[in-house]
C-alpha positions as a printed Julia matrix, in Angstrom:
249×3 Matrix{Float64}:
 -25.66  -27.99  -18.29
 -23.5   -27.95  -15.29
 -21.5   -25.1   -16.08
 -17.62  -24.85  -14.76
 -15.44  -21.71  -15.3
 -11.12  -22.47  -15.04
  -9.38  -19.69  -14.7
  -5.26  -19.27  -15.75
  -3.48  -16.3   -15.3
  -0.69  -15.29  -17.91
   1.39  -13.5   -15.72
   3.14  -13.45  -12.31
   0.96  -10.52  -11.31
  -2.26  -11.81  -11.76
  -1.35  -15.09  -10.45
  -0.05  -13.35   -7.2
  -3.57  -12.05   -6.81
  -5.22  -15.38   -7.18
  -3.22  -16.38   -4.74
  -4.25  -13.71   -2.45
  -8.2   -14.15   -2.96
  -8.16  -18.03   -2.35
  -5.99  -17.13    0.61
  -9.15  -14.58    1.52
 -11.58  -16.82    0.76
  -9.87  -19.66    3.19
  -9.96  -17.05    5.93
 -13.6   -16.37    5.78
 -14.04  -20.27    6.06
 -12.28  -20.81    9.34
 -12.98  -17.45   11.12
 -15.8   -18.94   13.2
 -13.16  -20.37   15.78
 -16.42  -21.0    18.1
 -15.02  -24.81   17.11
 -11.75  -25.86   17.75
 -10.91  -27.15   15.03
 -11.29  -24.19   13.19
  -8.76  -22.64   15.36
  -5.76  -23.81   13.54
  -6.79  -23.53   10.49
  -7.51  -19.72   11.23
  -3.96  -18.95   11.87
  -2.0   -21.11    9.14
  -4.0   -19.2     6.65
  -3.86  -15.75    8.34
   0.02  -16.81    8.05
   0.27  -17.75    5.03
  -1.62  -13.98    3.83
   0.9   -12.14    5.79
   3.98  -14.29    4.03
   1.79  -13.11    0.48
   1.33   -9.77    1.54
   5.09   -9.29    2.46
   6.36   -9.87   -1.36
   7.24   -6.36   -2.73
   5.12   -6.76   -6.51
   1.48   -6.88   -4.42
   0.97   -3.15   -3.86
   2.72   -2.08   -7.23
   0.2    -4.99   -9.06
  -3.25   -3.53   -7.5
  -1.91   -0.05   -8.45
  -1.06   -1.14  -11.36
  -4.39   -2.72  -12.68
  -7.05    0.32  -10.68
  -5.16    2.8   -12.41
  -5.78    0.76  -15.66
  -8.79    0.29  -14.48
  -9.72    4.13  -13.7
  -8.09    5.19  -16.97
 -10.92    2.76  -18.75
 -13.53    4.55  -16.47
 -12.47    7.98  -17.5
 -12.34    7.03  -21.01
 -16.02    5.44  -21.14
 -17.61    8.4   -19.01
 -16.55   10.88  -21.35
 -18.34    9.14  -24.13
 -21.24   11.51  -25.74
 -23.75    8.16  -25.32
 -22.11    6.92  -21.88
 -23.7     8.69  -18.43
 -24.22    6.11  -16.38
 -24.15    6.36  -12.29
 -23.16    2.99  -11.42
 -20.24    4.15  -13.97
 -19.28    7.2   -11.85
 -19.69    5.44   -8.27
 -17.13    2.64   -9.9
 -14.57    5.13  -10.68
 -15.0     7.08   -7.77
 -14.65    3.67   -5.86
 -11.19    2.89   -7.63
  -9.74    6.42   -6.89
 -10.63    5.51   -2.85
  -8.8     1.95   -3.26
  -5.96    3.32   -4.96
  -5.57    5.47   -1.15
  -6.15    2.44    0.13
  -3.46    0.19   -1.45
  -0.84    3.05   -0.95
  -1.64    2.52    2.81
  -1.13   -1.25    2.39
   2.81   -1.37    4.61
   0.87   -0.16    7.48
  -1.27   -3.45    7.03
   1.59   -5.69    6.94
   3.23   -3.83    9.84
  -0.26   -3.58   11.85
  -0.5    -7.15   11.61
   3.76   -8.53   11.79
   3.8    -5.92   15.01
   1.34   -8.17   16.66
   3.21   -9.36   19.62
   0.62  -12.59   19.55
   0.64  -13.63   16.38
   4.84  -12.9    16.41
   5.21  -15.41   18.9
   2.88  -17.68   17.01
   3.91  -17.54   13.83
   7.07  -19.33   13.4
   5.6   -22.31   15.23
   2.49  -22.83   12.68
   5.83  -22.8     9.39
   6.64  -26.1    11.21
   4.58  -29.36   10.58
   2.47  -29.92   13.73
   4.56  -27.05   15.48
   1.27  -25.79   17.2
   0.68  -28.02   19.96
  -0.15  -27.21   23.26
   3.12  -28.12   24.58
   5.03  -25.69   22.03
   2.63  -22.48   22.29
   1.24  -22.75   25.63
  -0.02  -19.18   25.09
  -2.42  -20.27   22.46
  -3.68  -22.73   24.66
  -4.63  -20.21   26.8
  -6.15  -17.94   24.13
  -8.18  -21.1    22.54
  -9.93  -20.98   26.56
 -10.91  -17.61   26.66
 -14.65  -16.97   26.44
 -15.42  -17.08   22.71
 -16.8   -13.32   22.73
 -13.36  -12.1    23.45
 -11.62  -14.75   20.88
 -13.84  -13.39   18.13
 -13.3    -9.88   19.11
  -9.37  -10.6    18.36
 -10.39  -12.54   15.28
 -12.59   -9.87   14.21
  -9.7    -7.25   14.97
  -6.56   -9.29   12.41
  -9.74   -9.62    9.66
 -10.22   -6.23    9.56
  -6.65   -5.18    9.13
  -7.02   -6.81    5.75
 -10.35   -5.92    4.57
  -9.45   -2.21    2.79
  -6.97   -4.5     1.24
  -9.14   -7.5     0.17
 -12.0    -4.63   -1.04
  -8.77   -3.29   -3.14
  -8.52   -6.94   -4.59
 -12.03   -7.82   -5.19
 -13.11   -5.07   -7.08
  -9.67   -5.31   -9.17
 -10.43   -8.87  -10.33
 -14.02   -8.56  -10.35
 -13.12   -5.75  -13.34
 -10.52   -7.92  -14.97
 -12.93  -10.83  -15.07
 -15.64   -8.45  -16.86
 -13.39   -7.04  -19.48
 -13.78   -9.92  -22.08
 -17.42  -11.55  -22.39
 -17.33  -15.61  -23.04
 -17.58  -16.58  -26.85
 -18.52  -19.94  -27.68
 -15.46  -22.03  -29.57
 -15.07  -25.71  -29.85
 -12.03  -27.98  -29.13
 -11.51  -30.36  -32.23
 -10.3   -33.95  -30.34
 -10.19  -31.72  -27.19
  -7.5   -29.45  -28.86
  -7.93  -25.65  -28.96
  -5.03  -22.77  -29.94
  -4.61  -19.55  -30.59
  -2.3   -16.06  -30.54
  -3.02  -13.25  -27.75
  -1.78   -9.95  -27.41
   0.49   -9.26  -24.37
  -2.5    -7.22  -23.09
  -4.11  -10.28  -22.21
  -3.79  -11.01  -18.42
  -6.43  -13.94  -17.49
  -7.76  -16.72  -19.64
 -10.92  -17.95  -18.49
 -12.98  -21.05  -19.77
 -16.62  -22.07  -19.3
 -17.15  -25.72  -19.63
 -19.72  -28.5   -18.83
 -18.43  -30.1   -15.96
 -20.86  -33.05  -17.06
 -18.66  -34.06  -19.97
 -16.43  -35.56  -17.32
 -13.42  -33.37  -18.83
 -11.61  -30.76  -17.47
  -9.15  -28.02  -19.21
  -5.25  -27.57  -19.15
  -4.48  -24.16  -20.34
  -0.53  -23.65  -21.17
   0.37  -20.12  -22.9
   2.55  -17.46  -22.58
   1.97  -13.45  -24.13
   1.71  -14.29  -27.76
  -0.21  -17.85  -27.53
  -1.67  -20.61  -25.25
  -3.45  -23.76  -25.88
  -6.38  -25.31  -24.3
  -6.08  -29.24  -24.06
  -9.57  -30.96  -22.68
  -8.4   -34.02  -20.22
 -10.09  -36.71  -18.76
  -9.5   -37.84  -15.46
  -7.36  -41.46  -14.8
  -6.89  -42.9   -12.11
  -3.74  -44.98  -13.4
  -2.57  -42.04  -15.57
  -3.75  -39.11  -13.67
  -5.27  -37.38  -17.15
  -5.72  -38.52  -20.61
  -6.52  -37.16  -23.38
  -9.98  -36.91  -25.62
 -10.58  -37.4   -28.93
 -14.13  -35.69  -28.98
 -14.99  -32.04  -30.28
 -15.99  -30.26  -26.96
 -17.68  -26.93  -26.76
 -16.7   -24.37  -24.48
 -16.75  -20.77  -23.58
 -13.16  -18.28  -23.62
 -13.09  -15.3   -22.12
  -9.8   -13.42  -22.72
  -9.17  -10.56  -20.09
């Protein structure tokens, strides 16, 4: 079985921060700028993190779910049958990101105070705005010795990282908090009610069927509709039963 997972968030926050990590995860894939190439594709995406990071409903969202988060952790340790270290070093680590995320202004400012990326940054909103002949200065920087470009690449990463360790370990929790149960989609159909609790719906599939999910829901119910891919049509639907795993977070 090649197994899939698809992920869909039920609410603004949550999709914010799924936003943020494939934003992350982008950055990590461009920051060797020892190629060229790369180079551009560093700075959209730092960019576009800063636009994220400058909506006002990030910091109140990661606050919001690690103080969920360590009020589950207090809850479970004081359990007669629960003593578990791992337990204690997890809460102790959400107390040090929730100092962390209040912190997070001085990230955006570190980062929008950057007289560099300032002058950059207006350029790279414009469809091939990042030329040579319109930012001469990053022509310049892409010829400096790569030690010293990596030392400045280095520097903007690690701005963000008590912010991305914040938003790792948040999702990483919220992805744990519902194990997968095994339910089947009659003609590639599946429904059912939620409580408004529920945050992230998250289904495990066998990416061999040659199917993929469509999840549509709001706080009380979603469906899961199993598509197959067209070309002419985009997606159609199937008429088989197809097993699958849900995890409701």
């Amino acid at each position: 079985m090649n197994s899939a997972i698809y992920e869909h968030p039920l609410n603004e926050r949550v999709r914010v921060l799924m936003r943020l990590e494939l934003l992350f995860g982008l950055l990590d894939g461009h920051k060797d700028i020892s190629q060229r190439v790369n180079i551009q594709s560093f700075f959209s995406v730092l960019f576009n993190c800063i636009e994220v990071l400058e909506r006002n409903d990030i910091r109140p969202t990661l606050s919001f779910y690690l103080d969920l988060l360590e009020k589950n952790m207090v809850r479970w340790s004081a359990h007669p049958d629960i003593f578990d270290e791992t337990l204690q070093n997890n809460l102790k680590q959400a107390v040090k990101l929730q100092h962390q995320v209040s912190n997070m202004n001085k990230v955006c400012h570190d980062l929008k105070e950057d007289k560099f990326l300032a002058s950059l940054r207006q350029r790279f909103s414009i469809a091939g705005g990042s030329c040579c002949f319109d930012l001469p200065q990053l022509d310049y920087w892409c010829n400096k010795p790569i030690e010293q470009r990596q030392l400045d690449v280095d520097e903007w990463t690690s701005i963000l990282k008590p912010l991305r360790q914040a938003l790792d370990f948040t999702l990483h929790f919220l992805r744990e908090l519902d194990p997968f149960e095994n339910k089947s989609a009659v003609n590639g159909f599946y429904q059912d009610s939620c409580s408004n609790k529920i945050s992230l719906i998250r289904v495990k599939y066998d990416a061999d069927l040659g199917v993929f999910p469509m999840v549509s829901g709001s706080k009380h119910r979603y469906t899961i509709t199993f598509m197959v891919p067209d070309k002419v049509l985009v997606k159609t639907g199937v008429d088989d039963t197809i097993e699958f795993g849900l995890s409701t977070c």
